[in-house]
C-alpha positions in Angstrom: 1.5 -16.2 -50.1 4.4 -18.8 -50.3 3.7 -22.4 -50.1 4.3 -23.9 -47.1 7.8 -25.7 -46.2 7.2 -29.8 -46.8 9.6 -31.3 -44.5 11.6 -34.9 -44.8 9.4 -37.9 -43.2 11.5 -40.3 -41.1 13.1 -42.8 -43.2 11.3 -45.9 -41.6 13.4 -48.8 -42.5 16.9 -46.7 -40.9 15.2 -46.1 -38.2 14.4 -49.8 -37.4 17.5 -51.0 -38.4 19.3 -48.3 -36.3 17.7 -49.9 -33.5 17.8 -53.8 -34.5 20.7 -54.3 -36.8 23.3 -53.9 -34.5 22.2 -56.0 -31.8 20.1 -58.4 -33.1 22.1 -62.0 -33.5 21.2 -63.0 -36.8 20.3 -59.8 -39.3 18.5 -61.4 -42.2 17.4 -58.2 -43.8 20.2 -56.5 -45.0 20.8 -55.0 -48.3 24.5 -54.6 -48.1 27.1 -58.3 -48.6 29.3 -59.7 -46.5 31.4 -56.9 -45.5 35.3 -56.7 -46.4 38.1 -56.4 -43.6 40.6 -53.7 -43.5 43.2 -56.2 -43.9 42.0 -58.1 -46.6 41.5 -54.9 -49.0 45.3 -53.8 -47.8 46.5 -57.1 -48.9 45.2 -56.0 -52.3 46.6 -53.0 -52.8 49.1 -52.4 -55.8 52.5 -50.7 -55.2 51.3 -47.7 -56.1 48.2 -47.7 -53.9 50.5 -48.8 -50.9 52.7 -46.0 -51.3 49.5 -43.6 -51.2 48.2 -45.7 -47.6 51.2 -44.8 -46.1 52.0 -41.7 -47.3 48.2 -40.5 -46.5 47.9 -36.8 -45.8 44.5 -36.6 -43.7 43.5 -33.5 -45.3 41.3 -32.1 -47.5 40.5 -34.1 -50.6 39.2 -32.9 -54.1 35.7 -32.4 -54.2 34.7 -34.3 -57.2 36.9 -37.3 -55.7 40.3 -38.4 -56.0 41.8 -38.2 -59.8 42.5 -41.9 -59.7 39.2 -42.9 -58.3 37.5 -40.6 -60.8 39.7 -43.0 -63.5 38.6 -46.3 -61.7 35.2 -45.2 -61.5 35.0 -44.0 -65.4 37.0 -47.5 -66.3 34.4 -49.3 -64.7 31.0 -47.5 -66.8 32.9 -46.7 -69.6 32.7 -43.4 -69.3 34.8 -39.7 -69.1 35.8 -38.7 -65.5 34.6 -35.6 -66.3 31.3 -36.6 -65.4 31.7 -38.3 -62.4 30.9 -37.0 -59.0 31.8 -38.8 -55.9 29.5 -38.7 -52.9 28.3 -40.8 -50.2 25.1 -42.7 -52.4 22.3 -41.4 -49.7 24.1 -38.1 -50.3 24.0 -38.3 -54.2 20.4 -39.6 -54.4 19.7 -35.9 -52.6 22.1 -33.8 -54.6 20.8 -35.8 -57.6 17.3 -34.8 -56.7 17.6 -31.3 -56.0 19.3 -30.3 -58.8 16.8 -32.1 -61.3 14.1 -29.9 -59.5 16.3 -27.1 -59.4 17.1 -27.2 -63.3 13.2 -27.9 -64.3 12.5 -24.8 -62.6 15.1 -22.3 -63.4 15.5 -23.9 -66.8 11.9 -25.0 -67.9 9.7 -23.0 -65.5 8.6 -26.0 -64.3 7.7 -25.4 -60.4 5.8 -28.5 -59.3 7.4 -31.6 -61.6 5.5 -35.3 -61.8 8.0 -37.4 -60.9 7.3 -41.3 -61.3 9.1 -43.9 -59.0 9.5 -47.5 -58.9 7.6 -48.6 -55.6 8.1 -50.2 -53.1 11.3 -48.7 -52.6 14.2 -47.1 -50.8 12.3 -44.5 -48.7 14.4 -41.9 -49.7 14.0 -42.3 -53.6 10.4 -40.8 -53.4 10.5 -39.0 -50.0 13.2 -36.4 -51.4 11.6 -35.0 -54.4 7.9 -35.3 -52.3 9.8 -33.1 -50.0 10.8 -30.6 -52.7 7.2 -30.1 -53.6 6.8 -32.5 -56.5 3.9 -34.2 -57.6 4.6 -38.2 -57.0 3.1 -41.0 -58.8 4.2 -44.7 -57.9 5.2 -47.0 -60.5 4.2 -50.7 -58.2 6.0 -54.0 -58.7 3.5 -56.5 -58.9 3.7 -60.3 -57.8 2.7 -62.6 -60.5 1.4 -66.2 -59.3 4.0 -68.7 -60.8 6.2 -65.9 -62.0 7.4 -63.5 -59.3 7.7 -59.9 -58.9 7.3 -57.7 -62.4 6.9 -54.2 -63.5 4.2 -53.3 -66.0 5.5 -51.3 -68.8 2.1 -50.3 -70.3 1.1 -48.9 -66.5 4.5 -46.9 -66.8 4.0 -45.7 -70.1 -0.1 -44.6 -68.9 1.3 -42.7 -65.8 3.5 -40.9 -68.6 0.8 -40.0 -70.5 -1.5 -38.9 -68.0 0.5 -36.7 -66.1 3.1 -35.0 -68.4 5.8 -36.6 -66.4 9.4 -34.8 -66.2 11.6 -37.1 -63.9 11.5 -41.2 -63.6 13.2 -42.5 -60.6 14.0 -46.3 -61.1 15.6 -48.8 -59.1 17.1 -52.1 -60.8 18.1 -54.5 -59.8 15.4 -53.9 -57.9 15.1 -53.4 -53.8 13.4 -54.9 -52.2 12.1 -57.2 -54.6 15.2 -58.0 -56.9 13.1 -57.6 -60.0 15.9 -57.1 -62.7 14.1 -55.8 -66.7 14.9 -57.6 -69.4 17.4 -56.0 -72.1 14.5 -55.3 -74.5 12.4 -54.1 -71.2 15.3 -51.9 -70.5 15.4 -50.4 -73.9 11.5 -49.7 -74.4 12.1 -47.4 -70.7 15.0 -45.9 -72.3 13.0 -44.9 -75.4 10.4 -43.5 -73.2 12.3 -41.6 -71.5 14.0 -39.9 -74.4 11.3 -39.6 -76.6 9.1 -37.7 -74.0 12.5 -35.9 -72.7 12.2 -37.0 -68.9 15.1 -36.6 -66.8 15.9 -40.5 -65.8 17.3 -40.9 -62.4 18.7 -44.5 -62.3 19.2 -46.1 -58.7 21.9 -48.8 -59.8 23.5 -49.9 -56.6 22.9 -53.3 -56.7 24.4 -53.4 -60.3 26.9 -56.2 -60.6 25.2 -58.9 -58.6 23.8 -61.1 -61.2 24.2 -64.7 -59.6 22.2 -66.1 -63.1 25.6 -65.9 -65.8 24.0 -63.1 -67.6 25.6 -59.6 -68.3 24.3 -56.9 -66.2 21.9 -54.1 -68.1 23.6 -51.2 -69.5 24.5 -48.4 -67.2 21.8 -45.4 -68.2 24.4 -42.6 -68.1 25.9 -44.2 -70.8 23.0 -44.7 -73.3 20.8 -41.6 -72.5 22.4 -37.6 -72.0 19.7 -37.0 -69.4 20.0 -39.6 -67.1 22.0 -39.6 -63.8 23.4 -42.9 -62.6 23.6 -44.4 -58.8 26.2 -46.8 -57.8 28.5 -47.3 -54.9 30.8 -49.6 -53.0 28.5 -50.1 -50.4 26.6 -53.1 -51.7 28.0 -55.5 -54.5 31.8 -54.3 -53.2 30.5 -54.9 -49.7 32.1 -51.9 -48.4 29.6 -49.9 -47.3 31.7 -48.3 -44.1 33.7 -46.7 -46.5 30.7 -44.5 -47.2 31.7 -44.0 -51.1 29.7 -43.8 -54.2 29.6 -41.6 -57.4 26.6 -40.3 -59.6 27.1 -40.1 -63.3 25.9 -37.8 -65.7 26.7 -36.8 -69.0 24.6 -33.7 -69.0 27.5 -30.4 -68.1 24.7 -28.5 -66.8 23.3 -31.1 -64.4 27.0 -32.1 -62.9 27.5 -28.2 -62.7 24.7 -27.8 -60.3 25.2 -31.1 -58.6 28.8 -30.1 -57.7 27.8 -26.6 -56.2 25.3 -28.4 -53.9 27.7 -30.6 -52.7 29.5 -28.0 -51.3 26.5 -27.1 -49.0 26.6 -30.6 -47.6 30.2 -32.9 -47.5 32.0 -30.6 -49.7 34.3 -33.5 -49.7 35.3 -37.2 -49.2 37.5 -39.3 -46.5 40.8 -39.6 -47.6 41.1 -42.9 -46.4 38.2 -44.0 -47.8 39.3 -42.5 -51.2 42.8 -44.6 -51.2 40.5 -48.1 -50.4 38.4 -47.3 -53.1 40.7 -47.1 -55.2 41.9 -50.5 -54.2 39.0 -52.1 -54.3 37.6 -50.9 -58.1 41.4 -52.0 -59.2 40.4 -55.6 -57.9 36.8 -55.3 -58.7 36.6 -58.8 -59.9 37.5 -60.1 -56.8 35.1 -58.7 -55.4 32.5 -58.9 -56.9 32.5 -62.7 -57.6 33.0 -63.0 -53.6 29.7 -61.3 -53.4 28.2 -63.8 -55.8 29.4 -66.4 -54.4 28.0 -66.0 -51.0 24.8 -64.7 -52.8 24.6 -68.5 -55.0 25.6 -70.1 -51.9 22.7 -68.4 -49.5 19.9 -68.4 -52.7 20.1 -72.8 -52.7 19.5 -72.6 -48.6 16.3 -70.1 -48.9 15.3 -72.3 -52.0 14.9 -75.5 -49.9 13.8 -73.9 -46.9 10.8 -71.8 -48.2 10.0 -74.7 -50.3 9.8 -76.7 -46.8 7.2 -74.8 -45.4 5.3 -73.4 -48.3 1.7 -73.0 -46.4 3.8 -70.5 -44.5 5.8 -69.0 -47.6 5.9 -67.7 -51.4 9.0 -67.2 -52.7 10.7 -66.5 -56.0 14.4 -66.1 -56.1 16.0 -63.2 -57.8 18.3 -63.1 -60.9 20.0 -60.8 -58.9 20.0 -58.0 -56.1 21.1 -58.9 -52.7 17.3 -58.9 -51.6 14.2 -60.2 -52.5 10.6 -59.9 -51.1 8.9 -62.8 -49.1 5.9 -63.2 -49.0 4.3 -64.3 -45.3 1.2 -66.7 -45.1 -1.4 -68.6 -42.9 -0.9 -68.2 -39.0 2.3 -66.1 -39.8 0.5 -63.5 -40.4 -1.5 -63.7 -37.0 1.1 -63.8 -34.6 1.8 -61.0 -32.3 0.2 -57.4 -33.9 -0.5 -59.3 -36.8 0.7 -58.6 -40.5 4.1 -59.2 -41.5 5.6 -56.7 -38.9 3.6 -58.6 -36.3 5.2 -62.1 -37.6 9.3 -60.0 -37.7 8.7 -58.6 -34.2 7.9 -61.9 -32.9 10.8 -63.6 -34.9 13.1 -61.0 -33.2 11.8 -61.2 -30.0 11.8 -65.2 -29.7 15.3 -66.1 -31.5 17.2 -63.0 -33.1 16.3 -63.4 -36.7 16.1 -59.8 -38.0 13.9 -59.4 -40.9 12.4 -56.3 -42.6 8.4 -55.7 -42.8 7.2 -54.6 -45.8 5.3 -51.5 -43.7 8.9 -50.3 -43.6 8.5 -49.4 -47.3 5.0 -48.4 -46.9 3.8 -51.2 -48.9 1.4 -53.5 -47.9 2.4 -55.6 -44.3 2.1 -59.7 -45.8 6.0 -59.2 -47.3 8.9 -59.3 -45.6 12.6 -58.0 -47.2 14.9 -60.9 -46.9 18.7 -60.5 -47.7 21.2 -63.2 -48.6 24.4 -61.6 -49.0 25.9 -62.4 -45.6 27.6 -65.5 -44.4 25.2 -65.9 -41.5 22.1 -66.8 -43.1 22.7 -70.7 -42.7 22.7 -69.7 -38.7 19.5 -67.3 -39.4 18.0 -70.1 -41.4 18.5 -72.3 -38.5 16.7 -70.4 -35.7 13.9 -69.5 -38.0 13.2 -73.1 -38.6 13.4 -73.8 -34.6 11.0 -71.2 -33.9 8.2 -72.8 -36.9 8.4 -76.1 -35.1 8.2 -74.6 -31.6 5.2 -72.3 -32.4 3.6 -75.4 -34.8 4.2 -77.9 -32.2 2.1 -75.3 -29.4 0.1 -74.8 -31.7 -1.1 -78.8 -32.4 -1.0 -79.0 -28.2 -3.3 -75.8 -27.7 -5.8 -77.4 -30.7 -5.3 -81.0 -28.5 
């Protein structure tokens, strides 16, 4: 008898921000920066890439991406265009995904692969390859009094052992928390990875945001042949309307597979969006340092404010990441249906601030995801605190 069909679970955190995020007055949730104008990416274009804008075709482009995006992207990793596949990133974390499973299986006989994830996380890192029958085991950040968030290496290394794992999903910089590994962290992953021959899925959209002056980790598609690599315009670029991203691989068989299954879903990208990102890698360090600017900027206003009310607040500011993870205390966490979702739904309700519960990541409800890549935190900042002193101020005349 066949197993029965396991079928995609609602992706929690879109669906709230479907309904929040585009009418609440001050979003202070969001993973993506301060996004870019049309006009101010035009006014960066070359010669050459203003020739292509107007000259644009709106056809059909190349399915593994435009050749000259292809040579942007490989400038930036350092890396052969050959393998390079552009996609939108939630559409290359599932063609990334399958085609691991798919290769275990027809490749290794491998039918039901442990796959271990960083956690909490994007929903969809873990929900895919659940989905596609895999056995999942959850690799949890942990907050450290004094210290922040942190990932145990020794509890990655014991799921390894236990379970005979054959894919690691990993996320760093890390959302939601903005954990980032250190160098020598990085490598001792790496070496598990290869010596144990797991397939390393690395989520690196948030790569490039370091607001600390220290150099970003190595890409893993270019220090391991079996890992795939994430990354996009959609967060440190702050173009996410542009829907563009890429997944890297130097394994041929892997980017084989991965380009057939992209023919079953976008086959191919905007042309217009192809020609902008072209744009925008050739002034990459533009933007990029306009990201981290607002980032520095917005990180020195949640310092002093959390440290304002820190009965009501724990917070330890990321390295780097566009979000890190709150955590809610004292009557907070008693407001409305209590938890941290309780204390955002009351938030939104009262002033407009939108923040993210950590029940949206199915982790445990006394977080909240704050981001601080957009201009209007100061504003968001500003009707939080009104609503502390409203609800302290009610609260001292219900106690008088």
């Amino acid at each position: 008898m066949a197993n029965a069909p396991i079928y995609h679970q609602p992706l929690k955190l879109e669906r709230y921000l479907i309904k929040h995020e585009y009418v609440a007055p001050h979003p202070m949730c969001c993973s993506d920066a301060e996004s870019v104008t049309m006009q101010e990416i035009l006014e960066l274009a070359d010669e050459e890439c203003t020739k292509m804008w107007k000259d644009l075709s709106l056809g059909y482009t190349e399915c593994r991406g435009h050749p000259l995006l292809l040579e942007e992207i490989a400038r930036l990793h350092g890396v052969s265009a050959e393998d390079i596949l552009v996609a939108a990133p939630q559409e290359g974390i599932y063609i990334a995904m399958k085609c691991l499973v798919e290769l275990l299986d027809k490749n290794f006989q491998i039918v039901r692969p442990h796959v271990i994830v960083t956690y909490p996380g994007y929903q969809s890192l873990y929900e895919n390859v659940k989905a596609m029958g895999c056995d999942v085991s959850y690799w949890t950040a942990k907050l450290c009094d004094g210290i922040g968030w942190r990932f145990d290496l020794n509890e990655l290394e014991e799921l390894v052992a236990k379970n005979d794992t054959k894919i690691l999903v990993v996320n760093f910089p890390h959302n939601p928390t903005g954990f980032v590994p250190t160098s020598d962290q990085w490598e001792r992953i790496l070496e598990i990875c290869k010596s144990r021959k797991i397939f390393l899925f690395s989520d690196e959209m948030y790569r490039l945001t370091d607001n600390d002056g220290s150099d970003p980790l190595s890409s893993a598609c270019t220090v391991y042949e079996n890992a795939i690599t994430l990354f996009g315009l959609s967060k440190t670029f702050a173009l996410p309307g542009l829907r563009i991203g890429w997944v890297v691989t130097p394994n041929k068989t892997l980017m084989a597979l991965m380009e057939q299954t992209k023919d079953y879903i976008s086959i191919c990208s905007s042309a217009p969006s192809e020609i902008l990102s072209i744009i925008a890698l050739r002034n990459k360090d533009w933007l990029i340092n306009r990201t981290r600017t607002i980032i520095v900027e917005n990180l020195k206003l949640l310092g002093k404010f959390f440290k304002k009310h820190p009965h009501l607040f724990e917070w330890y500011p990321p390295s780097a990441s566009t979000t890190g993870f709150l955590r809610v205390k004292g009557w907070l966490l008693k407001l409305g249906e209590g938890g941290a979702m309780g204390f955002c739904e009351e938030v939104r309700a009262a002033t407009g601030v939108l923040l993210a519960s950590a029940s949206l990541f199915d982790f445990d409800d006394q977080y909240v995801r704050v981001g601080f890549a957009r201009k209007s935190i100061p504003q968001a900042l500003a009707a939080l605190e009104e609503f502390i002193k409203s609800r302290e101020s009610r609260k001292q005349s219900e106690g008088n």
